[in-house]
PAZAPA-4460 file (N, C-alpha, C; in steps of 0.05 Angstrom, whole numbers, plus 32768, in hexadecimal, padded with zeros to 4 digits):
% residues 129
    n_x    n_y    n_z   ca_x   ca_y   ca_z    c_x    c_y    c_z   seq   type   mol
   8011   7FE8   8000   8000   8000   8000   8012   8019   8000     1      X     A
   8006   8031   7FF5   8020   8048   7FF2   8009   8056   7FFD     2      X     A
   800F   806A   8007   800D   8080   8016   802A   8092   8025     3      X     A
   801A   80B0   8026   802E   80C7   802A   8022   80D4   803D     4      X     A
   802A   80E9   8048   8020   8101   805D   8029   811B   8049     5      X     A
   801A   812E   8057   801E   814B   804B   8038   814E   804D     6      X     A
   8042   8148   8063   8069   8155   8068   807A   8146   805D     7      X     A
   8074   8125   804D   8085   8119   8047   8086   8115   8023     8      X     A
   8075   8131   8014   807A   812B   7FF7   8093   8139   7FEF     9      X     A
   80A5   8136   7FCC   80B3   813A   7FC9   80AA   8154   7FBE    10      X     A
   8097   8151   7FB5   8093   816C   7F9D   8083   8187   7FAE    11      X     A
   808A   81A4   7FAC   8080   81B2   7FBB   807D   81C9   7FAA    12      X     A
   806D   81E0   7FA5   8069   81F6   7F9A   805A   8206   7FAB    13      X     A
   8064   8221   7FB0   8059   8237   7FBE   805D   824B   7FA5    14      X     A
   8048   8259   7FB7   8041   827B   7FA0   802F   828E   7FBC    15      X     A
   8033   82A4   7FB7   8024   82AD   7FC6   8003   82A4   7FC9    16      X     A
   7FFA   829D   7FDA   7FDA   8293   7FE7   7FD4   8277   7FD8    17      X     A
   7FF0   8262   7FD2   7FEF   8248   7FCD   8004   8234   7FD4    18      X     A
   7FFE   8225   7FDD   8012   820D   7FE3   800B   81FD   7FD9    19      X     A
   8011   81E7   7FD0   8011   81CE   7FBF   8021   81B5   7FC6    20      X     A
   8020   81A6   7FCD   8032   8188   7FD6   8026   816F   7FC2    21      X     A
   8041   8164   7FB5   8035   8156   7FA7   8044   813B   7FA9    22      X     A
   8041   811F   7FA9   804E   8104   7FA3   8038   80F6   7F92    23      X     A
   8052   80E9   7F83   803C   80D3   7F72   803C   80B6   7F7B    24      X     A
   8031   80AD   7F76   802E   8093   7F85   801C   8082   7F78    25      X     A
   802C   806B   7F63   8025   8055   7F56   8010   8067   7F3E    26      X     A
   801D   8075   7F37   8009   808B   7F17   7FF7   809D   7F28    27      X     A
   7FF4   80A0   7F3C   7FE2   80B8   7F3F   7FF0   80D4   7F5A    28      X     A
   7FEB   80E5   7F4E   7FF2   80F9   7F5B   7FE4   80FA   7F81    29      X     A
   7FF1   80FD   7F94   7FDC   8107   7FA7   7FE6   8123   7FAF    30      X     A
   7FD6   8137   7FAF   7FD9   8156   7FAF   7FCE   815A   7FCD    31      X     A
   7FDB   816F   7FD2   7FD5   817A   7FF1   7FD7   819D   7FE7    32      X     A
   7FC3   81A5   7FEA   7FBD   81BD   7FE0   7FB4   81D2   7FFD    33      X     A
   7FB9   81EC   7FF6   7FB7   8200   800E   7FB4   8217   7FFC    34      X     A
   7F9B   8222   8004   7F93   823E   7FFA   7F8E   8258   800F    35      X     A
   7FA8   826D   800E   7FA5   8289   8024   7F96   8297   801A    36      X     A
   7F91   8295   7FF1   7F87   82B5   7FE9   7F72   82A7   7FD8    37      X     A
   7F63   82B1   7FD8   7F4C   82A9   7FB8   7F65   82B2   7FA7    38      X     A
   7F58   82A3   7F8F   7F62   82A1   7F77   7F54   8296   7F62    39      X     A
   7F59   82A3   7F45   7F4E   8293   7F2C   7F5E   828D   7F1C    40      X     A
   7F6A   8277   7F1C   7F85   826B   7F0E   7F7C   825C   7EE7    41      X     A
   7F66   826C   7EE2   7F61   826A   7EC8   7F73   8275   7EB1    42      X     A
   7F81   8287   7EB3   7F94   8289   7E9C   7FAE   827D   7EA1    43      X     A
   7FB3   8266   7EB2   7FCC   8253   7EB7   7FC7   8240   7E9F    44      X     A
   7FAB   8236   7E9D   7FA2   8224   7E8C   7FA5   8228   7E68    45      X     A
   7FA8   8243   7E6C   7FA9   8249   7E4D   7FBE   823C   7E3F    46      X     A
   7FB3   8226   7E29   7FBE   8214   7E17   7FBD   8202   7E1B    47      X     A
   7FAD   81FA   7E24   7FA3   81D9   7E2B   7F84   81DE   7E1E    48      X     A
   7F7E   81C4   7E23   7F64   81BD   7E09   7F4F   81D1   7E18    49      X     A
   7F40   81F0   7E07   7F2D   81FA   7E12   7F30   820C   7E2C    50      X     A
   7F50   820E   7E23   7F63   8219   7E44   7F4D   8211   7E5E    51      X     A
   7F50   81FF   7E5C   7F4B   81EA   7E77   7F59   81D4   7E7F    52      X     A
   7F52   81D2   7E9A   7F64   81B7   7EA3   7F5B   819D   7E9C    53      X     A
   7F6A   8195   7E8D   7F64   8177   7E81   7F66   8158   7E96    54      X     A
   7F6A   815F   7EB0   7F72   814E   7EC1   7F5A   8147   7ED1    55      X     A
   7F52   8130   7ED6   7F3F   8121   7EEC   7F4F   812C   7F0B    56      X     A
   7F36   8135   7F14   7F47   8129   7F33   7F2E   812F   7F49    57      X     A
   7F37   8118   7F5C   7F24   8114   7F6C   7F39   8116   7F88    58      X     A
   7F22   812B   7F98   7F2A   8136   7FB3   7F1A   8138   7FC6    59      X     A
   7F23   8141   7FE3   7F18   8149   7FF5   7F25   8167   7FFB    60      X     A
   7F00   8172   8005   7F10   818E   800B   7F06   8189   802F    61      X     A
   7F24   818B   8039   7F27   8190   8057   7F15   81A8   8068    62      X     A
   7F1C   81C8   805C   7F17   81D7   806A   7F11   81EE   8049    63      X     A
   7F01   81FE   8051   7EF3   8211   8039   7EDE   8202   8026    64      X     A
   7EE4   8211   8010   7ECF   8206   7FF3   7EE8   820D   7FDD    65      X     A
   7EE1   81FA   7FCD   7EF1   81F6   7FAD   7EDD   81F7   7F9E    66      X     A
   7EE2   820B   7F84   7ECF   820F   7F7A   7EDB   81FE   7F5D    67      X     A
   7EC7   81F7   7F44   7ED1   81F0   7F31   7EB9   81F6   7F1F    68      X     A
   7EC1   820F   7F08   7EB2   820E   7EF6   7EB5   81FC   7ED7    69      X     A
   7EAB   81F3   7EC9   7EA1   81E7   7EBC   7E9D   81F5   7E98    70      X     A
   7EA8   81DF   7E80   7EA0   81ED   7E66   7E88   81F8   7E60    71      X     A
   7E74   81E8   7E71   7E52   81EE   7E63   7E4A   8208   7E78    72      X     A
   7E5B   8209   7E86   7E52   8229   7E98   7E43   821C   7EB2    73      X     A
   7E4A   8201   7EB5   7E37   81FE   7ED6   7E56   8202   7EE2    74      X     A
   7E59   8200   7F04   7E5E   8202   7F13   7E57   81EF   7F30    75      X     A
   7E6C   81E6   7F3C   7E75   81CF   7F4E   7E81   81E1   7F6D    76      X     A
   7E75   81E5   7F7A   7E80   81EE   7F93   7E87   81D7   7FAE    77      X     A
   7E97   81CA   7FB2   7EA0   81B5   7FCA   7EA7   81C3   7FDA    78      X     A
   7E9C   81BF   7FF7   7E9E   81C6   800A   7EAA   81B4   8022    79      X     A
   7EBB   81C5   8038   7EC0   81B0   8054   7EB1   8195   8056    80      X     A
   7EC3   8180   8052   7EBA   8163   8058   7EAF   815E   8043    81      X     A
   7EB0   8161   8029   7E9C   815A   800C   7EB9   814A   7FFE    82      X     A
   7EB7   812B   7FF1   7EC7   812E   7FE1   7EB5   812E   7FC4    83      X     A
   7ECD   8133   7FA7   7EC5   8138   7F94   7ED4   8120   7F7E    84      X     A
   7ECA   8125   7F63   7ED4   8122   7F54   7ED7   812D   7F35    85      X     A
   7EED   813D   7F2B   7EE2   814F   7F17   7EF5   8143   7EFB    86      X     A
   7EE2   814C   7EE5   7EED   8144   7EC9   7EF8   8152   7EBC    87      X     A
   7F14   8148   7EAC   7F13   8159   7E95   7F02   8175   7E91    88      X     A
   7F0F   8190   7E8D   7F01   8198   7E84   7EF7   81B9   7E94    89      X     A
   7F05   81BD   7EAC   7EFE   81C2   7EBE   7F0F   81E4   7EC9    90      X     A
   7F0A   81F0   7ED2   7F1A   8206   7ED8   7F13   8206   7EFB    91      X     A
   7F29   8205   7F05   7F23   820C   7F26   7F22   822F   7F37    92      X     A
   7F11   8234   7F47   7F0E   8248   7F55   7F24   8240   7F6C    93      X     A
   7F2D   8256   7F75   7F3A   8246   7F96   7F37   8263   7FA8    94      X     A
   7F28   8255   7FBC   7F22   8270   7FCC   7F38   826D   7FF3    95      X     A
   7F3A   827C   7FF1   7F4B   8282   800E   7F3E   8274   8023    96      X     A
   7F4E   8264   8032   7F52   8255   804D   7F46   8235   803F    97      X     A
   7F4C   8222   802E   7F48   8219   8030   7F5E   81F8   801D    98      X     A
   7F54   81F4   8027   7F6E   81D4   8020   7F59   81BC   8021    99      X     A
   7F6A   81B5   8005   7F5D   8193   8004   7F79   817D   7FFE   100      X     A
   7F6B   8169   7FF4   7F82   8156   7FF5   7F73   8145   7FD8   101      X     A
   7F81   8144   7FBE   7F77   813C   7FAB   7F8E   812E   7F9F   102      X     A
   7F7F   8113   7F8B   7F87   8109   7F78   7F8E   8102   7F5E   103      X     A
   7F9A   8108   7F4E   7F9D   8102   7F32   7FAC   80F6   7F22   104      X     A
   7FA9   80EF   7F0F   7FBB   80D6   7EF8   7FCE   80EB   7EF7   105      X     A
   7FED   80E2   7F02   8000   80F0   7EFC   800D   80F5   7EDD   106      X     A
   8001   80E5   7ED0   8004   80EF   7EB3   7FF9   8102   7EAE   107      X     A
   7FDB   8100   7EAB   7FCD   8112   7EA6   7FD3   8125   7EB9   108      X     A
   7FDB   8134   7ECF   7FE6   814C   7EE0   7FF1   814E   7ED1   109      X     A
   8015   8140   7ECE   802D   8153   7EBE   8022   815D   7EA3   110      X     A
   8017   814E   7E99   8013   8162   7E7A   8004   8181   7E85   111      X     A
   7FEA   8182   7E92   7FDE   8192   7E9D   7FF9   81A7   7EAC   112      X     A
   8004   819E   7EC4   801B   81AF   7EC9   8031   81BB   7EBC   113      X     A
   8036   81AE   7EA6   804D   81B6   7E93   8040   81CD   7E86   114      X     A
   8026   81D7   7E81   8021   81ED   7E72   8018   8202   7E82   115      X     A
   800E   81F5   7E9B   8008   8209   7EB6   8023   8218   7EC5   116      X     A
   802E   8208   7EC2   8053   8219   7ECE   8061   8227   7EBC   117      X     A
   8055   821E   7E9E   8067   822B   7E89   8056   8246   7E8D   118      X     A
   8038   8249   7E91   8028   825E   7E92   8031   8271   7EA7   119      X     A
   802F   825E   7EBE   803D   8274   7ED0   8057   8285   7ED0   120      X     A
   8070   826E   7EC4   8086   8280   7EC2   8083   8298   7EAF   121      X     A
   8072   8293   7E9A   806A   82B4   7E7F   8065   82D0   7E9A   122      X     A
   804D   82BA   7EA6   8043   82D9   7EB0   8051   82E6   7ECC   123      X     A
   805E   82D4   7ED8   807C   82DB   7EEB   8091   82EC   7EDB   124      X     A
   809C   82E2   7EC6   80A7   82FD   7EB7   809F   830D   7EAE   125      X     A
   8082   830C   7EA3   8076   8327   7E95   8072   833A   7EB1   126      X     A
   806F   832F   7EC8   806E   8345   7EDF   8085   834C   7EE6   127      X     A
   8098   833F   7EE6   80B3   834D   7EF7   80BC   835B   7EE2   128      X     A
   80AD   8360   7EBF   80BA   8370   7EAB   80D1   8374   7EA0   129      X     A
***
């Protein structure tokens, strides 16, 4: 059986009002996520199919609400103690104070991440100018 704790993954990303902990384990990602600030991380996505996240993942949210809007225009709000599961397809809200602990096919993440970090590093340099 494989299992991890939040303090014992290899992979870690901070930004201001995010933390992220990540290990993979036997093809699937397990994420440990922490939100200080709302945020709408929709133009990270730009260039992926429909600039959306192409990645499954199924979570629990610990403490707050995760929001996840949707191509057809509905909308998914999980709340404290709800778990989920979301498709292909998807853009996330992330609002302040809250953390979940989610899953995904580590394949499907790195492709998803490889265009989300390349997005971030554009707009990290287009700010520092």
């Amino acid at each position: 059986m494989a299992k991890i704790g939040k303090d014992q993954t290899s992979t870690v990303y901070q930004m201001e009002g995010f933390e992220g902990r990540y290990e993979d384990l036997d093809g699937y990602t397990i994420g440990f996520e922490t939100y200080t600030a709302d945020a709408d991380p929709a133009p990270l996505f730009a260039g992926l199919p429909g600039d959306r996240c192409q990645c499954p993942h199924w979570g629990v949210v610990l403490k707050g609400s995760l929001i996840y809007n949707h191509a057809d225009g509905s909308q998914d709000v999980i709340g404290a103690g709800e778990a989920y599961y979301v498709g292909p397809g998807h853009l996330p809200v992330l609002t302040a104070g809250t953390e979940i602990v989610e899953f995904s096919p580590t394949d499907a993440l790195a492709k998803t991440m490889e265009v989300v970090l390349r997005n971030l590093e554009a707009f990290t340099a287009a700010a520092a100018g």
